[in-house]
GUFI-918584 format. One line per 4 residues: their letters; for each residue y, z, x of N, C-alpha, C, O. Coordinates in steps of 0.1 Angstrom, whole numbers. Layout:
! residues N
a	Y Z X Y Z X Y Z X Y Z X; ... $
! end
This chain:
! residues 97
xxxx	-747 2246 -52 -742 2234 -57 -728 2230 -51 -720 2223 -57; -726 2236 -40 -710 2234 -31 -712 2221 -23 -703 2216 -16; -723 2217 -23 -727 2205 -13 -723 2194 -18 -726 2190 -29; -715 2187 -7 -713 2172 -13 -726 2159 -10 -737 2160 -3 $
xxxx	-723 2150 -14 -728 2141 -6 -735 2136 5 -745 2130 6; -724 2143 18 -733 2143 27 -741 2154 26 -752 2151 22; -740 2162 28 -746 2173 29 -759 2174 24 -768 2180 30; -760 2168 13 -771 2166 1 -780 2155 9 -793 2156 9 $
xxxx	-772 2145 15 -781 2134 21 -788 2139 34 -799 2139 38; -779 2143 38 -788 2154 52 -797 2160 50 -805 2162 59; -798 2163 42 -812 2177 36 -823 2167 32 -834 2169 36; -821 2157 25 -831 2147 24 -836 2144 32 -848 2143 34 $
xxxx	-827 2142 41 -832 2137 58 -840 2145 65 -852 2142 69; -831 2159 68 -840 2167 70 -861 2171 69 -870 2174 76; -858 2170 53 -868 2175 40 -880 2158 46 -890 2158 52; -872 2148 42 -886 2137 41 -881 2131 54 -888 2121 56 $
xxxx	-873 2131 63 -872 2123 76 -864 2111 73 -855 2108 80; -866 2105 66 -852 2094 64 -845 2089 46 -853 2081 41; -839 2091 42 -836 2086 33 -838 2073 27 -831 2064 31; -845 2069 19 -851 2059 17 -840 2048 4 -837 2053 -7 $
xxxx	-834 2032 8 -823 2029 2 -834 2029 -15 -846 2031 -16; -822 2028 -27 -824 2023 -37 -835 2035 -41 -846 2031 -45; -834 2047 -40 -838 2059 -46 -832 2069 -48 -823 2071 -39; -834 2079 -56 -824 2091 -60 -835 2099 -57 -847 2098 -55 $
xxxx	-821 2115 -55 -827 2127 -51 -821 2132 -61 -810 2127 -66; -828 2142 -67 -820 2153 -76 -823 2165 -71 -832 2169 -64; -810 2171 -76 -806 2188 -66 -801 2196 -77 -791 2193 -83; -808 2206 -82 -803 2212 -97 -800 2228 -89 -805 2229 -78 $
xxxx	-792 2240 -93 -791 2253 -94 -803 2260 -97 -813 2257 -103; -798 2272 -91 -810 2282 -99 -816 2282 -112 -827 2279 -116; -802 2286 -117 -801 2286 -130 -807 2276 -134 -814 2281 -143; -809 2265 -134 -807 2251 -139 -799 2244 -150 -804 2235 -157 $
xxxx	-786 2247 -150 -777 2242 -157 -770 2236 -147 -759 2236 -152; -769 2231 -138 -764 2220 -131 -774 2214 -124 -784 2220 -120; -770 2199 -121 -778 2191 -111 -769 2177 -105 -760 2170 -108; -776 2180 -96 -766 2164 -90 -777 2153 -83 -788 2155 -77 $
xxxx	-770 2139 -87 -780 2134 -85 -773 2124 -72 -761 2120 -72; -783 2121 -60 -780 2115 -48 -786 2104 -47 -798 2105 -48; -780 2093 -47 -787 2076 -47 -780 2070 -35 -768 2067 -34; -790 2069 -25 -788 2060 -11 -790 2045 -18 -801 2040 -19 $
xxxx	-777 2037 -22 -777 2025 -28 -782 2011 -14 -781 2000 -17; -787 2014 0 -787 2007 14 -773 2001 18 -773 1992 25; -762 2006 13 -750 2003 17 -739 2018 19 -730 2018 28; -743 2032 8 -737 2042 13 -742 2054 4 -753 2051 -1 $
xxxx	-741 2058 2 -745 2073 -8 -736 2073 -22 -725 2070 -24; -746 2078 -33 -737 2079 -45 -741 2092 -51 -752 2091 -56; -736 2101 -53 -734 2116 -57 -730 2116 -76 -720 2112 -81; -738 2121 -81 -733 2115 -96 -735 2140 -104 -747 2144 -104 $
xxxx	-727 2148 -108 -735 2157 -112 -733 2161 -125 -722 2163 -130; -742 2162 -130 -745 2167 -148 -742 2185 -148 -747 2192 -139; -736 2190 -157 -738 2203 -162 -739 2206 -174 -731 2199 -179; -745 2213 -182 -749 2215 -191 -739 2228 -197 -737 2238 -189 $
xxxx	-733 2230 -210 -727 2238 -215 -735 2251 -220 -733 2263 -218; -747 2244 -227 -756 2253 -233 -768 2250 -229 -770 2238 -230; -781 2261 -224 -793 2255 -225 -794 2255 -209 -786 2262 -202; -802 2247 -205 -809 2246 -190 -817 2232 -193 -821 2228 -204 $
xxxx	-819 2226 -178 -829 2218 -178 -840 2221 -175 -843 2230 -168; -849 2213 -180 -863 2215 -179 -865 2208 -163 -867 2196 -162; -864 2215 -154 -870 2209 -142 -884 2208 -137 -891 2217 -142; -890 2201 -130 -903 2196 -126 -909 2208 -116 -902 2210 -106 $
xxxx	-918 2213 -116 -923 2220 -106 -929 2211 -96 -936 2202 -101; -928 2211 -82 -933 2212 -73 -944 2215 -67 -945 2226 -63; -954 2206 -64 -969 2211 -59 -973 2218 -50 -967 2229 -52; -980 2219 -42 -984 2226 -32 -987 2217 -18 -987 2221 -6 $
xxxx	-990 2207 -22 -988 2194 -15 -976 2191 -5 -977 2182 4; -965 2198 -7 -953 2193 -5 -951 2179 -9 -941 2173 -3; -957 2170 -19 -953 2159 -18 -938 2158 -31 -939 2168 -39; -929 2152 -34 -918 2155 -43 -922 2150 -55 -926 2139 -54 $
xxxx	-920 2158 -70 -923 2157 -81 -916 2142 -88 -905 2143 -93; -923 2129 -89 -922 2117 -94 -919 2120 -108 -923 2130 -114; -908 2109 -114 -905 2107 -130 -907 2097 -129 -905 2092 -118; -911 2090 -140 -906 2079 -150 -898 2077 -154 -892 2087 -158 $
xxxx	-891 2067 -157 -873 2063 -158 -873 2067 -174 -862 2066 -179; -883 2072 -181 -881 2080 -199 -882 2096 -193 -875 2106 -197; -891 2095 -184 -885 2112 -184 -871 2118 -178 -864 2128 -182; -868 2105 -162 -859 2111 -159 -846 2113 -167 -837 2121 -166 $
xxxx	-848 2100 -178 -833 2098 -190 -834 2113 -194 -824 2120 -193; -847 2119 -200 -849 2129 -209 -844 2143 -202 -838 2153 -208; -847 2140 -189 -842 2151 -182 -828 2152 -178 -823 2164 -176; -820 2140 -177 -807 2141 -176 -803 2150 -187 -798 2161 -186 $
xxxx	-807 2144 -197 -797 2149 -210 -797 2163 -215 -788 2170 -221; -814 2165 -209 -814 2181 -207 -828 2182 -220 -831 2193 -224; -837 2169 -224 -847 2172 -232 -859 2175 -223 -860 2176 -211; -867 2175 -235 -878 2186 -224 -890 2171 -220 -900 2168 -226 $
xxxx	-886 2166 -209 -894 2154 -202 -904 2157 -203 -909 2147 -208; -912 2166 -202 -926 2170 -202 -936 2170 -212 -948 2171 -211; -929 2167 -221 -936 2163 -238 -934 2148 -241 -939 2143 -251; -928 2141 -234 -923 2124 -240 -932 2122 -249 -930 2118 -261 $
xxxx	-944 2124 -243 -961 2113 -247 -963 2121 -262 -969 2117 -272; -956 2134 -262 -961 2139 -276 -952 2135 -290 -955 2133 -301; -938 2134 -282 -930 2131 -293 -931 2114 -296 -922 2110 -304; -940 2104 -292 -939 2094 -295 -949 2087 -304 -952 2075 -306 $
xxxx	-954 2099 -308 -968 2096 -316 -961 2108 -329 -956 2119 -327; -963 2097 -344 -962 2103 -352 -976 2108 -362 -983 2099 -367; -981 2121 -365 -995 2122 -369 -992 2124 -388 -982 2128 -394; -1001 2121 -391 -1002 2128 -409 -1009 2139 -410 -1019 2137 -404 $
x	-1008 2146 -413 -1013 2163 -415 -1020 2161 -434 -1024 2171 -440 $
! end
């Protein structure tokens, strides 16, 4: 997590060949208590990073595809904040028992 900006955009470059404007990369720790997020706005780079005091984020695994794990603008909120994105669809249905 020593990487700035550039650095972070390079590797995108590297990783998919060009950085594509008006999309974010997210770059989290091992651990997963930090992440930073990289948005090529088509005018320059914006570097934004979250850390978490307690807890970890729930990060996306990765396929086998190499293709990069897609959110939804409700999971990725859920995932900033550090809830668990992976359940949205369950917590939005209330059942009677």
């Amino acid at each position: 997590m020593r990487s700035g900006a550039d650095r972070l955009i390079a590797r995108v470059v590297q990783v998919f060949g060009a950085a594509r404007a008006h999309h974010g990369y997210l770059f989290a720790n091992a651990r997963g208590t930090r992440m930073k997020l990289v948005v090529h706005d088509g005018f320059g780079v914006w570097c934004a990073t979250r850390r978490l005091n307690q807890g970890r984020f729930f990060w996306p695994d990765a396929d086998a595809s190499l293709q990069p794990p897609t959110l939804t603008q409700a999971q990725f909120e859920a995932l900033v904040v550090g809830l668990p994105w992976q359940r949205l669809a369950h917590m939005q249905v209330i059942t009677r028992v």
